[in-house]
C-alpha positions as CSV (number, residue, x, y, z in Angstrom):
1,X,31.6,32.5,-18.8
2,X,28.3,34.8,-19.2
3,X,27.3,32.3,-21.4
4,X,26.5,30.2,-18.8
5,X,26.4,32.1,-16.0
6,X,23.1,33.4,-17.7
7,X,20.9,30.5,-18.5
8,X,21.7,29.4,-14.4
9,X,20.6,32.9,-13.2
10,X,17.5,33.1,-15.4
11,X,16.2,29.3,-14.2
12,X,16.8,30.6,-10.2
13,X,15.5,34.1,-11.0
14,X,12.4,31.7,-12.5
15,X,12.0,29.7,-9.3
16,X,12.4,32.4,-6.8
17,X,9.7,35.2,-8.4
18,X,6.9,32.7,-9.9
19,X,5.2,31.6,-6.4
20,X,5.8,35.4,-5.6
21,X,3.8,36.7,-9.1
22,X,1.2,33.8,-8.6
23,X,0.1,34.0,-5.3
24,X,0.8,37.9,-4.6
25,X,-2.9,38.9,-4.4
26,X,-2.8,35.7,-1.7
27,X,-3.3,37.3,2.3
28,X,-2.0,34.5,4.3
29,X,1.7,34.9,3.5
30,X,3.6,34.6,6.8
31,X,7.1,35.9,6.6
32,X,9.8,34.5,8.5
33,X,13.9,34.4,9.1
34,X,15.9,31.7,9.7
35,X,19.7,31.0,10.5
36,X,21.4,27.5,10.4
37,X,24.2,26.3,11.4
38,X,25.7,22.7,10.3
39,X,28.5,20.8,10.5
40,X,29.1,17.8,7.6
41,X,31.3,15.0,7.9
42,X,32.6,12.0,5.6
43,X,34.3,9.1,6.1
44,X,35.8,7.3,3.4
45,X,35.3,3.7,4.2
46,X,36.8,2.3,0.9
47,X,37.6,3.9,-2.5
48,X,33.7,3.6,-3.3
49,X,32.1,3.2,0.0
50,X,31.8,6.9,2.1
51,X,29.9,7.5,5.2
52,X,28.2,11.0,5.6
53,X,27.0,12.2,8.7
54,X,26.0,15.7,9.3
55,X,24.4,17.5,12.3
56,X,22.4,21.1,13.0
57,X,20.5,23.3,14.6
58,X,18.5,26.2,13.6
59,X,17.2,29.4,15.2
60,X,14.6,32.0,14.3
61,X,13.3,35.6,14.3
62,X,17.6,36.8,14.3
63,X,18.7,34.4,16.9
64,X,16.1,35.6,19.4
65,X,13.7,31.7,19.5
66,X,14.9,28.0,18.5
67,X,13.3,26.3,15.4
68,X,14.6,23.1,14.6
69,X,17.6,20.3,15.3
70,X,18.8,17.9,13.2
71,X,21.2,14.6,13.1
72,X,21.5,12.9,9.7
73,X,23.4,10.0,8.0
74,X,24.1,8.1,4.9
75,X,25.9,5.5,3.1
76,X,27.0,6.3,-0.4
77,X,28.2,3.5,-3.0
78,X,29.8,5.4,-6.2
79,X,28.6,3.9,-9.1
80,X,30.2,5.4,-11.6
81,X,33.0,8.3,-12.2
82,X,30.7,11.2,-11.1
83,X,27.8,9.2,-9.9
84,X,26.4,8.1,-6.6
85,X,23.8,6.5,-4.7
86,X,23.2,6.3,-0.9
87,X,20.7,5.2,1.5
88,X,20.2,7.1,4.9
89,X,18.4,8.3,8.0
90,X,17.8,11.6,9.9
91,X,16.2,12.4,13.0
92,X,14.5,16.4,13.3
93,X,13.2,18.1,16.2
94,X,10.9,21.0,15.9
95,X,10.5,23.3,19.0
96,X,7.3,25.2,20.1
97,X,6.6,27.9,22.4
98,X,7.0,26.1,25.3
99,X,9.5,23.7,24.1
100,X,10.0,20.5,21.9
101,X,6.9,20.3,20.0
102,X,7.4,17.2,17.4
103,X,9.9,14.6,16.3
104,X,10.7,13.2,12.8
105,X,12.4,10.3,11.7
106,X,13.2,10.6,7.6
107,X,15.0,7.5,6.3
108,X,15.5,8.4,2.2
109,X,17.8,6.7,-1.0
110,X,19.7,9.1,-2.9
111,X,21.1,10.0,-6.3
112,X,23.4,12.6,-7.4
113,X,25.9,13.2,-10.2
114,X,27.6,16.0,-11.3
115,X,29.5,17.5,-14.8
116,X,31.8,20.2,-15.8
117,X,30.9,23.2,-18.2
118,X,34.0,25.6,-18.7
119,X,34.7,26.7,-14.8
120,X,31.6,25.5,-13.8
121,X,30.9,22.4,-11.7
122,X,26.9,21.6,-11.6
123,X,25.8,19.2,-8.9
124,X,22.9,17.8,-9.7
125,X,20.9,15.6,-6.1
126,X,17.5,13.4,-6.3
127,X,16.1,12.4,-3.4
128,X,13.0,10.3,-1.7
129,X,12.0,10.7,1.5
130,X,9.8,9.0,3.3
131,X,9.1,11.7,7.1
132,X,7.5,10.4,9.6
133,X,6.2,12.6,12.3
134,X,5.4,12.6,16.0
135,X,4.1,15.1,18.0
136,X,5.6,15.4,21.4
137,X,2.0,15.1,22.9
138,X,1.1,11.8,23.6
139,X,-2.4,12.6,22.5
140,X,-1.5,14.3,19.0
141,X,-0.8,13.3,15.5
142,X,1.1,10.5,14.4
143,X,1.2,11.5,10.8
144,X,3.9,10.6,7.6
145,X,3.8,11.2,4.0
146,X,6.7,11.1,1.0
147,X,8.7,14.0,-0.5
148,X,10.3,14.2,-3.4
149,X,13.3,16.9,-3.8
150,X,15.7,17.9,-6.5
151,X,18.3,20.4,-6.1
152,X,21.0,22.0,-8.8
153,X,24.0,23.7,-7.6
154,X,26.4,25.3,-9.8
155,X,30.2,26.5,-8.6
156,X,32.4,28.2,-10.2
157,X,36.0,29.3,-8.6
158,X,36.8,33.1,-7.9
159,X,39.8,33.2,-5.9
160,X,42.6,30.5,-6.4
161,X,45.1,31.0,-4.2
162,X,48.7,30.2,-3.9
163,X,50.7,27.1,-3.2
164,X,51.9,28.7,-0.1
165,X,48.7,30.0,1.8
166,X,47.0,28.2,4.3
167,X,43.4,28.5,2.2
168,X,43.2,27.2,-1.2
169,X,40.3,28.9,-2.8
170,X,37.0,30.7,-2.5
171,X,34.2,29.3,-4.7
172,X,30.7,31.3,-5.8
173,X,27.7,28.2,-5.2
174,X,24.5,29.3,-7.0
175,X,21.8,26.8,-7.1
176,X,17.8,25.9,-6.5
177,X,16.0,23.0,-5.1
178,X,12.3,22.3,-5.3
179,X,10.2,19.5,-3.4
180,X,6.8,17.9,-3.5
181,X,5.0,15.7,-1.3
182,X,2.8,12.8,-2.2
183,X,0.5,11.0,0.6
184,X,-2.4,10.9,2.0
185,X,-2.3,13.5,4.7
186,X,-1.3,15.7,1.4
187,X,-4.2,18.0,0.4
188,X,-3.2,21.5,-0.3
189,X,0.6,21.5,0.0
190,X,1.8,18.6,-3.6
191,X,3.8,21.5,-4.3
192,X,5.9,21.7,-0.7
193,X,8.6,24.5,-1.4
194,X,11.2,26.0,-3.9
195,X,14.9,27.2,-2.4
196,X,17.3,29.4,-4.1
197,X,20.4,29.6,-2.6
198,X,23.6,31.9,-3.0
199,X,26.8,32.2,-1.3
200,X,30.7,31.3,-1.0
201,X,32.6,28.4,-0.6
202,X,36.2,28.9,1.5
203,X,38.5,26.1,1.0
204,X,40.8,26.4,3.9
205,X,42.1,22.8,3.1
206,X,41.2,19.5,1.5
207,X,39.5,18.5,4.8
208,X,37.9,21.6,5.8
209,X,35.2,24.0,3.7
210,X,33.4,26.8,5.3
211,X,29.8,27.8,3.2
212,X,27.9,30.6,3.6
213,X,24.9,30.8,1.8
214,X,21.6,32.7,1.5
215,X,18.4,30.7,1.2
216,X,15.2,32.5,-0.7
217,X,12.3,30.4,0.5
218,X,8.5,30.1,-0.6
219,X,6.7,27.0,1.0
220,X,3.0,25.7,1.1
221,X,1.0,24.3,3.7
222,X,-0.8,21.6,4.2
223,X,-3.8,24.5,4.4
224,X,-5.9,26.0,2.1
225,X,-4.7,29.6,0.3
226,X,-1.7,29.2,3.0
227,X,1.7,30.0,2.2
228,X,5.0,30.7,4.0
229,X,8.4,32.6,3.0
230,X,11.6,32.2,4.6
231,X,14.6,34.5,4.6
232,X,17.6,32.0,5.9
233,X,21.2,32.2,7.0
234,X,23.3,29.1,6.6
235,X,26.6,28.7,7.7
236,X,28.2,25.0,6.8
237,X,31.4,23.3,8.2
């Protein structure tokens, strides 16, 4: 188990304190905290075919301001045992002060696949998105540009439990994802953000997981010497 419990943590541990020993003698780091809340859903249309929709909304500063919304879906063709691709849509609202402050619509294709090592499940997701933004203002921005992600997750069981309970198990989820944007309106910000995430899986039934997970954030903006880390809360159902 260490043995590859190791090489995972040491690759996060990478991601997560690079930006920090790189851009530490850098003065415009904003912190911030964030807590989401999501709920996922899939539809199995046919024994390849599965619709996945998910929705959420997200608040800041420990639930004292609102931050974002989100409603998301996607069609997914397996294409092989542990292989997918899927094509999708999403629509995100971002609030301001004073209210809703700018819309995005993000259609993106998708690929993931995932393999077994001892206990461990890796997940591996690449994805192209192409955001398209709109300020709320009739007289502001219309503005769009391309990002790139890929995330790793790996989960390994801890509780298994018996035939006779009502949950089945409790899985650890380790994992990071990093993004870059390509584009135009891209001058300062190629490299948009790395996430490291930690937390627990319940599996209450087949049908029904409950995550929670820590999110270790460092993003950059589309500004010069600007840089922004988030501390988020993420609860998934």
């Amino acid at each position: 188990m260490y043995k590859l419990v190791d090489p995972l943590i040491r690759l996060i541990l990478t991601f997560v304190l690079a930006p920090n020993i790189l851009f530490a003698q850098q003065k415009s780091i904003a912190y911030d905290n964030q807590q989401w809340l999501q709920y996922y859903q899939t539809l199995q249309v046919s024994n390849r075919i599965s619709i996945l929709n998910d929705v959420g909304y997200r608040v800041k500063d420990v639930l004292q301001r609102r931050s974002q919304y989100l409603v998301r879906t996607m069609v997914s063709w397996q294409v092989g045992k542990e292989a997918k691709v899927g094509v999708g849509i999403g629509h995100w609202g971002s609030f301001r002060t004073k209210g809703l402050g700018r819309i995005e619509i993000r259609p993106h294709l998708n690929f993931s696949t995932r393999h077994q090592q001892g206990k461990w499940v890796f997940s591996h997701r690449l994805r192209g998105e192409q955001r398209f933004f709109q300020s709320v203002n009739p007289s502001g921005d219309h503005v769009s540009n391309i990002r790139i992600r890929y995330r790793l997750i790996g989960k390994f069981p801890l509780v298994q439990f018996l035939d006779s309970s009502p949950i089945s198990g409790l899985d650890m989820l380790l994992g990071n994802e990093v993004m870059l944007n390509l584009g135009e309106s891209i001058a300062y910000n190629v490299f948009d953000q790395n996430r490291v995430l930690a937390g627990t899986l319940l599996k209450v039934s087949p049908a029904l997981h409950i995550s929670l997970l820590y999110q270790h954030r460092f993003q950059a903006l589309n500004q010069p010497a600007a840089y922004r880390q988030l501390y988020i809360l993420w609860l998934g159902i």
